[in-house]
C-alpha positions as CSV (number, residue, x, y, z in Angstrom):
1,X,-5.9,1.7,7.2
2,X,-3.3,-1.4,7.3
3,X,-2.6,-3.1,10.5
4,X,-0.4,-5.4,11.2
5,X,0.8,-7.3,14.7
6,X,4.3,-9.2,15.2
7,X,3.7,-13.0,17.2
8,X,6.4,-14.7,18.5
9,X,6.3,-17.7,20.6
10,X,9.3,-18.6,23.3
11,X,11.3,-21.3,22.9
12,X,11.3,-24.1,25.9
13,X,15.2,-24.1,25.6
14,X,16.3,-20.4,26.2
15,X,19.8,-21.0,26.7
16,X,19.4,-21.1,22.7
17,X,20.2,-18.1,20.5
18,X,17.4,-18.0,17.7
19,X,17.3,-17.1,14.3
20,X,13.9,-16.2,13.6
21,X,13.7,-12.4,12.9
22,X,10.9,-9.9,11.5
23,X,11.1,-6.0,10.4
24,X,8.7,-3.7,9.2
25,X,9.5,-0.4,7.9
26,X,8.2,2.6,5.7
27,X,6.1,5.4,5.8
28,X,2.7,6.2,4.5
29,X,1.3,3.8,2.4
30,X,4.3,2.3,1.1
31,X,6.0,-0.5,3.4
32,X,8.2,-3.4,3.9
33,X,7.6,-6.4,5.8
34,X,10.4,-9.1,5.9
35,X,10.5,-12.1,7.7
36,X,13.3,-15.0,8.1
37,X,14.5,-17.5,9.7
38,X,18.6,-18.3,9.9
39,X,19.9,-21.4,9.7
40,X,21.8,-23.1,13.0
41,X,21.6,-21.8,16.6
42,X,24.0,-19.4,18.9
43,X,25.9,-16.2,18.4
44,X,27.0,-17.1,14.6
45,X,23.2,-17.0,13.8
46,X,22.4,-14.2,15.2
47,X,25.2,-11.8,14.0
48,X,24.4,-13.7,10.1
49,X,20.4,-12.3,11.7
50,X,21.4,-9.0,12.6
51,X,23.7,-8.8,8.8
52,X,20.1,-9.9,6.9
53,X,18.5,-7.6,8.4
54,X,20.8,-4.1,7.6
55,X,21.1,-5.9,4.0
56,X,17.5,-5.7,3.7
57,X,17.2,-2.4,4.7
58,X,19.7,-1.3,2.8
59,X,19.3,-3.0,-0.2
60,X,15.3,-1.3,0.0
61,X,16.9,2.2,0.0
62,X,17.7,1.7,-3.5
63,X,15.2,-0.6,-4.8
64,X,12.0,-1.4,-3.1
65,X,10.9,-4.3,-5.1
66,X,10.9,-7.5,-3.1
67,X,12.5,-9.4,-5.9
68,X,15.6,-7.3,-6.4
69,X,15.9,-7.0,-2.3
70,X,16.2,-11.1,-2.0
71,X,18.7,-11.2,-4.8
72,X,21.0,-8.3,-3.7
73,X,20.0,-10.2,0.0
74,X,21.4,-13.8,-1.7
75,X,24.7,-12.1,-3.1
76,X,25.5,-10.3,0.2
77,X,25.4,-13.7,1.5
78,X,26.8,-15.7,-0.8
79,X,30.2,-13.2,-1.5
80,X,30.6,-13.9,3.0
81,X,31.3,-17.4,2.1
82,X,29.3,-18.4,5.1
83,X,28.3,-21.8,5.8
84,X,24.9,-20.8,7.1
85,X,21.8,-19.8,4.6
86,X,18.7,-17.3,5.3
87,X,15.0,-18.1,4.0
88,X,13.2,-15.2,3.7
89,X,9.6,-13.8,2.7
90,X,9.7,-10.4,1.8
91,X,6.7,-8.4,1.1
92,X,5.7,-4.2,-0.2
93,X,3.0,-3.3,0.8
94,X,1.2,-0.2,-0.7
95,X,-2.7,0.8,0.1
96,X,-4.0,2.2,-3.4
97,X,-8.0,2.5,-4.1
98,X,-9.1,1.2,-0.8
99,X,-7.4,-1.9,-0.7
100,X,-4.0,-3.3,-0.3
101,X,-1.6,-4.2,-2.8
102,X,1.3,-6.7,-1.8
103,X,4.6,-7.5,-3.9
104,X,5.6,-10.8,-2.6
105,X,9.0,-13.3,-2.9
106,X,10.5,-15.5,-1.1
107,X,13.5,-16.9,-0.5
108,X,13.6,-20.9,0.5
109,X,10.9,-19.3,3.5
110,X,7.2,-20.9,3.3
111,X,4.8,-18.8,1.0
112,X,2.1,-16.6,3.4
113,X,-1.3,-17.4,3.6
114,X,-4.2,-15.2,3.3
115,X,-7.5,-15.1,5.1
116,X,-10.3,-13.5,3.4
117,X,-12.8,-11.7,5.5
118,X,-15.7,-14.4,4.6
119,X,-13.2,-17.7,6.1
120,X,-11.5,-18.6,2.6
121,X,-8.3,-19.9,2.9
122,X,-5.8,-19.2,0.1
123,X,-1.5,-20.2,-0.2
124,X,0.2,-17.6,-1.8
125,X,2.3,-19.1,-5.1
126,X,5.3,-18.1,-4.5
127,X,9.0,-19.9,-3.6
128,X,12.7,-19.4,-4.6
129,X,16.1,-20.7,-3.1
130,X,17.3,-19.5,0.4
131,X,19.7,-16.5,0.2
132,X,23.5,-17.9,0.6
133,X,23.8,-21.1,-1.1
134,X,24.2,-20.1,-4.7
135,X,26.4,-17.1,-6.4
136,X,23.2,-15.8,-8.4
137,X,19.0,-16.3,-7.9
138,X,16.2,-14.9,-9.9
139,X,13.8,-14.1,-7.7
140,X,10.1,-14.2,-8.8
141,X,7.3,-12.2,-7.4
142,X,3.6,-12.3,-6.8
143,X,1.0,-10.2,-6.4
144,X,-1.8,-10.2,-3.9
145,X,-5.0,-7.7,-3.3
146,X,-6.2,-7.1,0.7
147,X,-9.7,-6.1,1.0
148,X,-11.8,-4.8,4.1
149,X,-11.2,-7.7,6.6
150,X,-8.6,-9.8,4.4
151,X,-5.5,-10.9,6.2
152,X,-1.8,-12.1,5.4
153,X,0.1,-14.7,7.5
154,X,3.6,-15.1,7.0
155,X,4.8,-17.4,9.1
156,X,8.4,-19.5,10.2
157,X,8.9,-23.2,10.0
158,X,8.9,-23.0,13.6
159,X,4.9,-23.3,12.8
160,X,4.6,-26.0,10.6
161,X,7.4,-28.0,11.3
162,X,6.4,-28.4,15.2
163,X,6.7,-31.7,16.2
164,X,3.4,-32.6,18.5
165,X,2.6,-36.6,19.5
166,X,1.1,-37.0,15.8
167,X,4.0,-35.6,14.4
168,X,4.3,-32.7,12.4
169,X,1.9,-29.5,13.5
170,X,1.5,-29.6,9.5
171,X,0.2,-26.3,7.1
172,X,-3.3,-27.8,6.5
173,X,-4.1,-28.0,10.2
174,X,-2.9,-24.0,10.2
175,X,-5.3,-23.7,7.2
176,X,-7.9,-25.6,9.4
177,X,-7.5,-23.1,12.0
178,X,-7.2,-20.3,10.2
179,X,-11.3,-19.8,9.5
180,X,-12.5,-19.0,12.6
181,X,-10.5,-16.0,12.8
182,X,-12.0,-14.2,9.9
183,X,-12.2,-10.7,10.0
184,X,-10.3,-11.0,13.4
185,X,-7.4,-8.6,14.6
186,X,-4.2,-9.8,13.4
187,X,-3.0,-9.5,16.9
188,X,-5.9,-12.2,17.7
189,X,-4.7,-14.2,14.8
190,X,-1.4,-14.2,15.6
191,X,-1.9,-15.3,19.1
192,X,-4.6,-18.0,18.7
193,X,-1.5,-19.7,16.0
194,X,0.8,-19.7,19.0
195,X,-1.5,-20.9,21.6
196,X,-2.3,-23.8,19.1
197,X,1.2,-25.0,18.3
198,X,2.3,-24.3,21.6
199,X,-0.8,-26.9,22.9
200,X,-0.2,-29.3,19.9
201,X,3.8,-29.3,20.9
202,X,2.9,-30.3,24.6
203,X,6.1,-29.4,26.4
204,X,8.3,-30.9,23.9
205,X,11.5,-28.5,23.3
206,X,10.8,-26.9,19.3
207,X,12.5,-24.4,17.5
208,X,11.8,-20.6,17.4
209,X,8.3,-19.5,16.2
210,X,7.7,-15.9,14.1
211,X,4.7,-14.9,12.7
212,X,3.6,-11.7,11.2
213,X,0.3,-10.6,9.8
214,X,-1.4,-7.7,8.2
215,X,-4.8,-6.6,7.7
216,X,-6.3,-4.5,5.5
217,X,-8.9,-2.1,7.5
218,X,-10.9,0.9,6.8
């Protein structure tokens, strides 16, 4: 079985259109998860949001490979001449032999972080240039193998990059928290993040928060 749960957090300025965004689509043990973040606020963001999105849809009807998605992704972009860019984390997902196997690239978007089912914390190595901002990008992937009770976080800057009275919410105290939640449901996960950078932020207006995480089951 593979779970996975969407988190978002709300923004304490809501007069603010976001650019955070998340999708998940497939069928039987073959899936995509994508997850991105557009740069700049208001209706230009989210119509360049709502344009990622069908690109990355369409783009997988033709080639599933994360890679090849980003890079057909980046073109789309780039050829629009916009003056906005997209970071993105895009992710297959296929269950084979009782565990999950996970294609992963990314696009200018910090790299996910998986939580084994015994509390060890591990980054994913994996980065590229947001989609947009140059005519051509190589994409390079990485593989990563869910057992029972592993978990992948991917996550928006909105996490790290939440500015709390000691500054920065930072990826190592994410890391720190992460342990605890071992084994956990990634709905659990995924709220205990919020709840913690929502405390550590303390009322002070941040941008949007996304996370998405998947677990492999039985």
């Amino acid at each position: 079985m593979c779970d996975w749960r969407p988190g978002t957090a709300p923004r304490p300025e809501h007069l603010d259109v976001g650019g955070d965004f998340y999708d998940v689509h497939g069928e039987g043990d073959d899936w995509l998860l994508s997850l991105g973040d557009v740069s700049g606020k208001g209706v230009e963001a989210a119509a360049l949001t709502g344009r990622t999105r069908q690109s990355i849809r369409t783009a997988a009807y033709f080639d599933r490979r994360p890679e090849v998605i980003l890079g057909a992704v980046n073109k789309v972009l780039f050829d629009e001449r916009t003056q906005q860019f997209v970071t993105v984390v895009c992710a297959r997902v296929r269950r084979a032999d009782g565990r999950l196997e996970i294609d992963v690239a990314a696009a200018g978007h910090p790299a996910p972080i998986v939580l084994r089912a015994g509390g060890r914390v591990e980054q994913v190595d994996v980065y590229g240039t947001a989609a947009g901002m140059v005519t051509a990008v190589e994409y390079r992937p990485t593989s990563v193998h869910l057992n029972q009770g592993d978990t992948m976080l991917m996550f928006t800057d909105g996490v790290d990059e939440a500015f709390g009275a000691d500054g920065q919410y930072g990826v190592e105290r994410l890391i720190a928290l992460l342990p605890a939640y071992a084994g956990a449901d990634p709905e659990v996960l995924c709220e205990a993040i919020e709840q913690s950078v929502v405390e550590y932020l303390d009322g002070r207006p941040h941008d949007d928060i996304a996370l998405l995480a998947v677990t492999c089951g039985k």
